[in-house]
C-alpha positions, 0 to 999 in steps of 0.5 A: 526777366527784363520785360518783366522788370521793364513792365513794372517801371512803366507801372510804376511810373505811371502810378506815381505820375498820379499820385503827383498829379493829384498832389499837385492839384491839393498843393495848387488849390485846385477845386474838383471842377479845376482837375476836371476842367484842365484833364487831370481826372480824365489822364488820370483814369485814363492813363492809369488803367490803361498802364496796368492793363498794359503791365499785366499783359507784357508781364504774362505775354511779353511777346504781345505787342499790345501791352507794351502799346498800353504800356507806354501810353499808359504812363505817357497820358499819366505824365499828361495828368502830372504835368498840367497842375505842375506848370501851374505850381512851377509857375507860381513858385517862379522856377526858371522858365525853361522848367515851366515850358517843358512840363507844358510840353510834357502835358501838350504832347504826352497824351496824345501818344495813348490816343493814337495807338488805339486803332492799331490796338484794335486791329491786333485784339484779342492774341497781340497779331492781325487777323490774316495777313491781308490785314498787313497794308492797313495795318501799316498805314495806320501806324504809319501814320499814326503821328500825325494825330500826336502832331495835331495836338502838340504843334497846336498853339493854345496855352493857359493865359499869364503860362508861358508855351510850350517847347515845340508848338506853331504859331497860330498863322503856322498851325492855321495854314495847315488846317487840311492838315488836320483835317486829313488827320481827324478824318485818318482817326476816324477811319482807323476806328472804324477799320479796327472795329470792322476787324474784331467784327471778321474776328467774331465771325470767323474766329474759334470759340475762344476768340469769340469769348475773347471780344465779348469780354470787349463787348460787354465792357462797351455796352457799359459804356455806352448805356452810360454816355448815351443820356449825356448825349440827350441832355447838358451836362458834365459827363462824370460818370462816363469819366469813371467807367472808361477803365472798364474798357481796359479791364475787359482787354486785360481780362479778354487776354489774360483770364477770358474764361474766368467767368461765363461772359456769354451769359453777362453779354446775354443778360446785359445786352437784352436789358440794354435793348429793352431800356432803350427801346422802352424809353424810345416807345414812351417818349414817342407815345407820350407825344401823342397819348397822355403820360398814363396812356403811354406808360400802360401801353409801355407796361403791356408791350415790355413784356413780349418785347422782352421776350422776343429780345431774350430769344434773339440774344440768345440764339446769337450767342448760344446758337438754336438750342431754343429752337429744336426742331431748327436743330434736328432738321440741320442734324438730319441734313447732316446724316448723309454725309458722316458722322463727323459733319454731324458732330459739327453741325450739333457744335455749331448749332449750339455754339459748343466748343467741342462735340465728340463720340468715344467707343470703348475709351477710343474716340471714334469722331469729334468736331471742334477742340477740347480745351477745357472741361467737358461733359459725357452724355449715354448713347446705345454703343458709344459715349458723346462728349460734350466741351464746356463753354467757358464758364460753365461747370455743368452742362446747361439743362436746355443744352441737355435736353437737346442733347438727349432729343438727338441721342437716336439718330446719333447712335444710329450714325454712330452704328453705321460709323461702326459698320463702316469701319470694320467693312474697312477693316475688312477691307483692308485685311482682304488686299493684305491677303490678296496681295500675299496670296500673289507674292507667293504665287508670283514666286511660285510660277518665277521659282518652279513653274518657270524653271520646269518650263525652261528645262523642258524648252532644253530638253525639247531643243537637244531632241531636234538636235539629236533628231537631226539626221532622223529619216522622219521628218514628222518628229522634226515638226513635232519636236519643234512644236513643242518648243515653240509651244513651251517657249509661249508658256514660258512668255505667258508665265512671265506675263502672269508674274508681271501682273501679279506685281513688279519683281523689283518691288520685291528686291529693290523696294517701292522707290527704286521700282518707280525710279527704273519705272521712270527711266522707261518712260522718257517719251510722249506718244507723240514721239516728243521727249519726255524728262520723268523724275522721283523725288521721295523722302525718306520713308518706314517699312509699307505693308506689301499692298501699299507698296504695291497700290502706290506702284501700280497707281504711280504707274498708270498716272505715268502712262496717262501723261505719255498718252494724253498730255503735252508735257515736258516734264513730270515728277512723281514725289514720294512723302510721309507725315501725320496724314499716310504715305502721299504719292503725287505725280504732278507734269508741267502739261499746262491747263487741260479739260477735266479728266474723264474718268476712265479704266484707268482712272477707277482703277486708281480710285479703287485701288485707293478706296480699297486701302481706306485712302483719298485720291485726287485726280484733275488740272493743277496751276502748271499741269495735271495732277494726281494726288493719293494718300494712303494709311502707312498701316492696315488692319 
């Protein structure tokens, strides 16, 4: 509530520093020409529109620092406007000099606080934050040094003759012996505005989908400006009409922060940036011919050459903004380059073929893939099993017919992506159900051989030791060795039945859980092969029941990557971490062996990987920053 009532004084300050500018220019005398001449119209237009632009934005997005800025410079150039009609009114009504001096001051050093906070401003458009903190040390130099540019214009020492000066100035030998100064400070402005367009340049680029409809907002109200100043450029004049359409810049920024999807700014920049292009380009050819040609000559050949010129300019605004639907062979080919690698590249390519925000399938209300952010309207397209969904741009409330049409030309190989997807999934599925039951079918045999076959084996290991007991004093010593025999033999029955129940998965899985398996796991691996010592920990979160295959996969890969680091690295240390989120269950094994060649992938290794695939999962074996490194996820849950 206090930001908001903090916004609106500025507002208000700002609006009444006008409406006393201008009322001190009536009570002055002053002509048009007089305000114009003295600033007062341009602190005006200026300050003004920049001070609501400002309000409006901290108003809704006080946490933004770029209204505040606009805020602040805002009223700071109104109050410049305000100030140059009021020393001279001040003056002629022959007040106390130190009033008079002070609204001097007020004017020499209230508008150069808005100038300077442009090229800051333009490095935190459109969302009030840097691009990246790379951006953070240009950033800091050029609010930094900022105040030199306000330094500049206040300490200067021009006043209106028969006016006394103003507070805080130099001498003109003072101001002078620091020209390098100024110098330095005029070249620093210049940078900085070149840096910040630079930035909303990399925004564009790299930026989403609203980002970009953010800075055409910009875009469009530059374009006005400059088709507006460019003529003034080429021939003497007073530049009103630039005065006048500078407010657009701020009105775009308040729009572009605000209220970007008010309107299909695309289709504005698309229309006003080709008929800008053909303007300037038609006047450059006439101008150029009409030296060498007559004027007639030179205006038909104008009038034959616009015409495919327009065309021309039309297809390459477009594509830049709507990407290569008017090119659909272009189109298909990237889509069918994209077929190989699944359906979800392919979606993102369509997107960003065709500039679209968000390009999704749905099968049976389920989304199946999507490429993009859905964050507005949208439109659905038939395929042969599924649906494609299709994001608006912002603007639009209707897929756009050329749009369509493209749409409609890739439907085929999008089902038959779509099918495969759907293949794919369930061979997943069956996949997975297949390790479920595998894994069950061995828990229960693994319980079988350790519950029945393993005690039966026992006894009769007894029964065979308290026959050759019995047997001792026997007179035949045949029954002696085949006594013996048979408990020599049944004891390696019962070493292989453990074997067996080992291989079928750890008993402490069953009794102890996943993490505390591995823990007795890596209390046993505490040396390398080379005999040096080796220090093995488990970090693990806290984590939700796991289905008996995942547990198990997790154990067996955890384990193998153990005993790669006990053979082939040079560690000292090694942890295994345990973690769950969004993705699955993560299990790392991460040693401190240093940089080693690339992993070759042997029984081991595929074995890890198999393991993974079986269970739909992703796995990641290679060299880390410290050591080796073994990354797995795996689902939580199985089909």
């Amino acid at each position: 509530m206090r930001s908001r009532l903090l916004a609106g004084a500025l507002g208000v300050a700002a609006v009444l520093a006008a409406v006393g500018a201008i009322t001190c220019v009536w009570a002055v005398g002053w002509s048009f020409n007089d305000a114009f001449e003295a600033f007062v119209v341009s602190n005006i237009l200026i300050g003004v529109s920049f001070g609501l632009c400002g309000v409006l934005i901290a108003w809704h997005r006080p946490s933004s620092p770029l209204g505040w800025m606009y805020a602040v410079g805002g009223a700071c150039q109104a109050a410049s406007a305000l100030a140059a009609p009021l020393t001279e009114l001040l003056d002629e009504r022959g007040v106390a000099e130190w009033m008079v001096r002070l609204a001097a001051t007020v004017f020499q050093w209230g508008w150069p606080v808005n100038i300077a906070m442009i090229p800051i401003s333009l490095l935190l458009l459109p969302d009030g934050r840097l691009a990246s903190s790379r951006w953070r040390p240009l950033a800091i130099v050029i609010a930094g040094t900022a105040p030199l540019f306000v330094l500049e214009v206040g300490l200067g020492p021009g006043h209106p003759a028969g006016l006394p000066p103003a507070y805080l100035t130099l001498s003109e030998v003072s101001y002078d012996s620091l020209t390098w100064l100024w110098t330095v400070s005029e070249i620093r402005w210049v940078l900085s505005v070149l840096i910040g367009l630079v930035c909303l340049g990399v925004r564009y680029r790299a930026g989403s989908e609203t980002v970009r409809r953010q800075l055409l907002w910009l875009v469009a109200a530059a374009a006005v400006i400059v088709v507006a100043v460019t003529p003034w450029a080429l021939v003497a004049g007073t530049p009103i009409i630039v005065l006048f359409t500078i407010p657009l810049l701020p009105a775009a920024i308040a729009a572009a922060v605000l209220r970007h999807q008010l309107l299909d700014i695309r289709l504005v920049v698309a229309r006003g940036l080709t008929y800008a292009l053909l303007s300037g380009l038609v006047l450059a050819a006439y101008a150029g011919l009409v030296v060498v040609l007559s004027g007639v000559a030179s205006a038909l050949l104008v009038a034959l050459l616009a015409l495919p010129l327009r065309s021309r300019l039309q297809t390459a605004v477009d594509q830049l903004l709507y990407g290569e639907r008017g090119d659909p062979l272009k189109v298909a080919s990237r889509v069918g380059r994209s077929l190989g690698a699944g359906l979800p590249e392919t979606l993102d390519e369509i997107r960003l073929a065709l500039r679209l925000p968000y390009v999704g399938v749905v099968v049976d209300g389920e989304p199946l893939a999507a490429g993009g952010v859905l964050d507005g309207p949208s439109a659905e397209l038939p395929l042969d099993s599924a649906t494609l969904v299709v994001g608006l741009r912002r603007g639009e409330r209707r897929l756009d017919a050329a749009d369509k049409r493209l749409l409609g030309l890739l439907s085929g190989p999008l089902s038959t992506a779509v099918h495969a997807t759907l293949l794919l999934s369930q061979l997943q599925v069956s996949r997975e159900r297949l390790v479920v039951a595998r894994e069950e079918e061995r828990r229960r045999l693994r319980r079988e051989l350790h519950d029945s076959l393993g005690p039966l084996l026992t006894g009769v290991a007894l029964s065979a030791d308290t026959a050759a007991n019995l047997a001792a004093g026997a007179p035949d010593a045949g029954l002696q060795e085949r006594l013996s025999a048979v408990r020599n033999d049944t004891r390696s029955a019962i070493q292989e039945v453990r074997r067996i129940v080992d291989g079928l998965g750890s008993p402490a899985l069953d009794s102890l859980g996943l993490v505390e398996a591995l823990r007795i796991r890596a209390d046993l691996v505490n040396r390398r092969s080379d005999g040096a010592s080796l220090r093995t920990i488990v970090e693990a979160d806290e984590l939700a029941p796991l289905p008996p295959a995942v547990e198990q996969a997790v154990y067996r890969i955890a384990t193998e990557a153990l005993t790669n680091v006990v053979r082939h690295s040079r560690a000292t240390s090694v942890v295994v971490r345990l973690g769950a989120d969004e993705a699955g269950l993560h299990c790392d094994v991460l040693d401190d062996g240093g940089h080693t060649p690339a992993w070759c992938p042997g029984v081991g290794i595929a074995g890890m990987r198999e393991r993974v695939a079986e269970l739909g999962g992703s796995c990641e074996v290679g060299s880390g920053p410290r050591g080796g490194e073994v990354r797995v996820c795996l689902p939580m849950a199985l089909g």
